[in-house]
C-alpha positions in Angstrom: -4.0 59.6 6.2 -0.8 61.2 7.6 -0.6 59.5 10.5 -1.0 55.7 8.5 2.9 55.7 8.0 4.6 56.3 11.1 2.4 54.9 12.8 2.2 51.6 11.0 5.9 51.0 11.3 6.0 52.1 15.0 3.4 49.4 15.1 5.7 46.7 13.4 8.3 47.1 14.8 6.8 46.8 18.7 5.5 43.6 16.9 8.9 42.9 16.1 10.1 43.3 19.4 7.5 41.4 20.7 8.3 38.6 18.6 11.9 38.3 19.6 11.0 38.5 23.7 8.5 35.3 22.7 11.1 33.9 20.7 14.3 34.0 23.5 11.5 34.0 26.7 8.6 32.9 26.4 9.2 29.6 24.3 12.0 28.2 26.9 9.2 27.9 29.1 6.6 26.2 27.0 9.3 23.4 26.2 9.4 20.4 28.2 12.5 18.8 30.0 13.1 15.1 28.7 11.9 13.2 26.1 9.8 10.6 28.2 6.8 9.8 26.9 4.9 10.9 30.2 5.9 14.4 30.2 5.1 14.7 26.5 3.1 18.2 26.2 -1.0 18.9 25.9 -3.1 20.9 24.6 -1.5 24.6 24.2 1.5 23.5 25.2 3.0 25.6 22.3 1.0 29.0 23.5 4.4 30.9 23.0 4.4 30.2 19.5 1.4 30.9 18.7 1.9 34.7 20.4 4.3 34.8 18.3 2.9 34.0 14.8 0.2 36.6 15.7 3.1 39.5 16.2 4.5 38.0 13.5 1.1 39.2 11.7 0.8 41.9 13.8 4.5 43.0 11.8 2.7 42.6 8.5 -0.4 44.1 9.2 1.5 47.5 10.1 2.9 47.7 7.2 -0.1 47.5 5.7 -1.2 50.3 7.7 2.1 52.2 6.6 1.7 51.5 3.1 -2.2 53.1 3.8 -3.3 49.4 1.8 -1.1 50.5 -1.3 -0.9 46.8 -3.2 2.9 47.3 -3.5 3.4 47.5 -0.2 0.6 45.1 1.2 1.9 42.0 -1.1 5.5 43.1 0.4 3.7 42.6 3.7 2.8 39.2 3.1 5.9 38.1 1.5 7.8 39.1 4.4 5.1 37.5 7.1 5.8 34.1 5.5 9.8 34.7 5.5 9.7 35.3 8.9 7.6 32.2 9.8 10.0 30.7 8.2 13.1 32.1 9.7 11.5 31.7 13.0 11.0 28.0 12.5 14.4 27.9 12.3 15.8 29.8 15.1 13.3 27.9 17.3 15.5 25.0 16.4 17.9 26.6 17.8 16.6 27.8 21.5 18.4 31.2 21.6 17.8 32.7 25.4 19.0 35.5 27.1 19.0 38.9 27.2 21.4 39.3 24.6 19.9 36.9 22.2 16.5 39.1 22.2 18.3 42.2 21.6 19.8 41.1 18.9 16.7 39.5 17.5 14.5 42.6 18.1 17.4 44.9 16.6 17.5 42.4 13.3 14.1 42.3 12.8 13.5 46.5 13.1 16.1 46.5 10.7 15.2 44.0 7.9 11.4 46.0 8.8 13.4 49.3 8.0 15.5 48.0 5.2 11.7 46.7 3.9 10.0 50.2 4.5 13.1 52.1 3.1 13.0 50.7 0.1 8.8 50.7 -0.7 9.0 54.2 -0.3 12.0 55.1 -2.1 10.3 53.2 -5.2 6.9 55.0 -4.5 8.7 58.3 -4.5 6.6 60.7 -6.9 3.6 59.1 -6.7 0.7 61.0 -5.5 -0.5 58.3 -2.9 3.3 58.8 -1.1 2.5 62.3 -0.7 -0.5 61.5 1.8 -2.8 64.5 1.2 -5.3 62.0 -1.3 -8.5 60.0 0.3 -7.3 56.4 -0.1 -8.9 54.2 -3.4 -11.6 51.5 -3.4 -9.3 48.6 -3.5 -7.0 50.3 -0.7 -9.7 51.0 1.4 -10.8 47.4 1.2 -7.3 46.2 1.9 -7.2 48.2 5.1 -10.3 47.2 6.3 -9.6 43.4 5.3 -6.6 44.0 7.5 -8.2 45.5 10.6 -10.8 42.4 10.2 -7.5 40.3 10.5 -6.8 41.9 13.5 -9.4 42.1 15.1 -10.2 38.1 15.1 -6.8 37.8 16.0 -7.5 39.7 18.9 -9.9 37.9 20.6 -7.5 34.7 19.5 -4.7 36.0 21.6 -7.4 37.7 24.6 -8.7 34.0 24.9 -5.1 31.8 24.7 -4.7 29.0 27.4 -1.9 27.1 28.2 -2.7 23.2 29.7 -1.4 24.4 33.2 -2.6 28.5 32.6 -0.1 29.0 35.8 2.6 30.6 33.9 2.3 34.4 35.0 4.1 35.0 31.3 1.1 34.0 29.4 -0.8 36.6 30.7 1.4 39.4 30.2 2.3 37.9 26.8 -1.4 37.9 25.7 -2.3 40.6 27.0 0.5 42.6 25.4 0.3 40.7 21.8 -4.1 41.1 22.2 -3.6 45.2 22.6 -1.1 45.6 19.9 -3.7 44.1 17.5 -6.2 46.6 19.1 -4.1 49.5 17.9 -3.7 48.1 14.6 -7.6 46.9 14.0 -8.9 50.4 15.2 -5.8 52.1 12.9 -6.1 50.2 9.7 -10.1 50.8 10.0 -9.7 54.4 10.8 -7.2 54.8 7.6 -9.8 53.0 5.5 -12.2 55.5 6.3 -12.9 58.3 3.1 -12.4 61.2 5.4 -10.9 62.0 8.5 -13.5 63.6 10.8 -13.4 64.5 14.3 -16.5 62.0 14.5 -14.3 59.0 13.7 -11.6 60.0 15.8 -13.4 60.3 18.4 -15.1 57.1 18.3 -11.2 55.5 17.2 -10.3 56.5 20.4 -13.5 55.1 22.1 -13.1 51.9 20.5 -9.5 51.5 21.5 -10.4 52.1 24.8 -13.3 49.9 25.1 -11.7 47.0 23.4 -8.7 47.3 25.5 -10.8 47.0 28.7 -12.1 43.8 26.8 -8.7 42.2 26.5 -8.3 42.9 30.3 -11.7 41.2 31.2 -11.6 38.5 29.4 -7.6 38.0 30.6 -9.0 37.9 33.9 -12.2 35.7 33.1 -11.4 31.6 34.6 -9.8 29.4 31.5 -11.9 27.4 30.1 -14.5 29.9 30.2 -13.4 32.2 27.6 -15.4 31.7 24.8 -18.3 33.6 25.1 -16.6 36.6 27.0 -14.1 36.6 23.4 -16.7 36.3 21.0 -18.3 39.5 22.5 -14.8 41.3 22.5 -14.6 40.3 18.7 -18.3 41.3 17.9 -17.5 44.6 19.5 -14.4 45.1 17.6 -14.9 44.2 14.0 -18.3 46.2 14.7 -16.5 49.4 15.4 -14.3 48.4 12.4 -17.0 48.2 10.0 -18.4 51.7 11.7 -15.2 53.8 11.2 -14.6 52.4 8.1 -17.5 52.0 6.0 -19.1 55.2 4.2 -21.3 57.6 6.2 -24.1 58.9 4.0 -25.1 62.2 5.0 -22.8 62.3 7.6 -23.8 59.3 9.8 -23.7 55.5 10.0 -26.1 53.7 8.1 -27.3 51.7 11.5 -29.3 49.1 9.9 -26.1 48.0 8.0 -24.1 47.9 11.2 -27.0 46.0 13.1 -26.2 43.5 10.3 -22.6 43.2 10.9 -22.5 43.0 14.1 -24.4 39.6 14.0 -21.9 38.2 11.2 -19.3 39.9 13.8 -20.7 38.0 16.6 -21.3 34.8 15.0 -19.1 34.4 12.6 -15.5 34.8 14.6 -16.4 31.8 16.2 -17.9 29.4 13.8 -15.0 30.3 11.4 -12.6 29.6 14.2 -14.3 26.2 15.4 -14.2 25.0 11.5 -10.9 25.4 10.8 -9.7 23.7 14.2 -11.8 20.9 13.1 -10.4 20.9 9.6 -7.1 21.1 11.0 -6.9 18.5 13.3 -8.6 16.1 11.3 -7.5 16.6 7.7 -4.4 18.7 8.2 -2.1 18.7 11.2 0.0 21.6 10.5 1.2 22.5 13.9 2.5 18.5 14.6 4.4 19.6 11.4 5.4 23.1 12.5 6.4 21.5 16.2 8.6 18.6 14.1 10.3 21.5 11.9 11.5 23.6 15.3 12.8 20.0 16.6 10.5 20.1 19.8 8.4 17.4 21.5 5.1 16.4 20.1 2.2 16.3 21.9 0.8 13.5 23.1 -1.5 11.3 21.5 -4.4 12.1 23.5 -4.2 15.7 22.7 -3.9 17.4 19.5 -1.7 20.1 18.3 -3.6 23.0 16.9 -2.5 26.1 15.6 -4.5 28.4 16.8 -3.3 31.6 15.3 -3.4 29.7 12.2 -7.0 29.4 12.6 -7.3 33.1 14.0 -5.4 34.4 10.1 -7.7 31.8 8.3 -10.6 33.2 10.1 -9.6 36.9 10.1 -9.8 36.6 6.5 -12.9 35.0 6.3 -14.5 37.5 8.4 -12.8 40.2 5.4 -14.5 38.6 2.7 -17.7 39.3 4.9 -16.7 42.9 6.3 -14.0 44.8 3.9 -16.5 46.3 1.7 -16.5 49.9 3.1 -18.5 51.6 0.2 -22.0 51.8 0.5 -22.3 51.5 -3.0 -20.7 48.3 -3.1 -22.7 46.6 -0.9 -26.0 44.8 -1.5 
């Protein structure tokens, strides 16, 4: 559990960074020029954003990881992921570009991250979870793993991003970094969820890593539009590995037959989550039309619809925790 710290913040504050180039960068070029009703935007227009609402997870999620799923500083975690959804609504509005503008966007948010982290761990002094050398509890190990599942779905969310043109060289590299920084954190959040540190699991950390990186890359480099099924395997692989480093080894080894079963929910259930809440959202609740209105750009035209879609990754993430973040054996039916 040493490593769950530094680590985690490391982790948050690349996201951070990675949400300020988004914000300066890659947004400019998702906006269009002139408010004619022809060149009104399509489906994904908005892909920028929605890279960088998942690093904006991504930020939370690792400190998560750094509190090692302590409820102090997870419900910190979420406090300040909605703050900076907020704050970033607002200096879309704005359309800061340039380098200097993401400097000083990444150097603000490391420091309201480090002002944050300062000050959990300064009130957590003492306490024998702050000293690292315990196995985590129940309810953190679930939080962890709840958070790697999060991750994870987000993963093959930002592997599988398309743009209406899918041209811009920029959305590649942007979802290809945003999709591996949520590998790291999915494969360290399970690993820190795990009751004991073996060579075992790190080894198969590692392997994981590796193998779902490689996934990112593939799908990246499968044709859009045919993305789906090439994702849903990335995710099933993923949350599968999730639920084998975190969940309890009895004598020493996986329980298989539990693992066979989550890797169907991991297979299918990614996906049907995801395709419910797009459905939901665009039919009974159109947040992103409202999120696009806040930040004073465009909407998209009437023939299109503007979805969220790392809305629906979070939504779905946790869905797939209520299914996956029970890493006791004894806890499980």
């Amino acid at each position: 559990m040493r490593f769950a710290r530094p680590v985690g913040l490391l982790l948050s504050a690349a996201a951070a960074v990675l949400w300020a180039f988004g914000v300066t960068v890659l947004q400019p070029l998702t906006e269009p020029i002139g408010p004619w009703s022809e060149r009104l935007p399509g489906n994904n227009a908005y892909w920028a954003r929605d890279l960088r609402f998942m690093a904006i997870v991504a930020v939370a999620v690792g400190l998560v990881l750094a509190g090692r799923g302590h409820l102090r500083w997870s419900r910190s975690a979420v406090l300040l992921g909605g703050c900076w959804v907020a704050a970033d609504v607002a200096i879309d509005r704005v359309d800061p570009i340039g380098v200097r503008a993401t400097v000083l966007l990444a150097v603000g948010g490391c420091a309201v991250l480090g002002a944050l982290a300062a000050t959990l761990w300064w009130r957590e002094r003492g306490a024998p979870s702050a000293q690292g050398g315990e196995a985590p509890s129940a309810a953190e190990r679930r939080t962890l793993t709840g958070a790697a599942c999060v991750a994870g779905v987000l993963t093959l969310v930002a592997a599988g991003i398309e743009s209406p043109t899918d041209r811009e060289p920029e959305l590649n590299q942007g979802a290809l970094a945003t999709a591996a920084l949520l590998v790291v954190l999915a494969v360290g959040a399970a690993l820190a969820a795990a009751p004991a540190r073996s060579r075992a699991r790190v080894g198969l950390a590692a392997g994981l890593a590796v193998a779902a990186l490689v996934g990112v890359v593939l799908v990246r480099a499968v044709a859009p539009g045919t993305r789906l099924l090439p994702a849903a395997a990335l995710g099933a692989v993923l949350l599968t590995g999730v639920t084998v480093l975190a969940w309890d080894w009895p004598g020493g080894r996986p329980l298989w037959r539990h693992h066979a079963l989550a890797a169907l929910a991991a297979l299918l259930g990614p996906v049907a989550f995801l395709l419910v809440t797009a459905i939901l959202m665009v039919i009974l609740l159109p947040i992103g039309a409202t999120f696009t209105a806040l930040a004073g750009n465009s909407p998209i035209n009437t023939a299109d619809s503007d979805l969220l879609v790392s809305l629906c990754g979070l939504l779905s993430g946790l869905a797939m925790a209520l299914l996956l973040a029970r890493p006791a054996v004894t806890d499980r039916r």
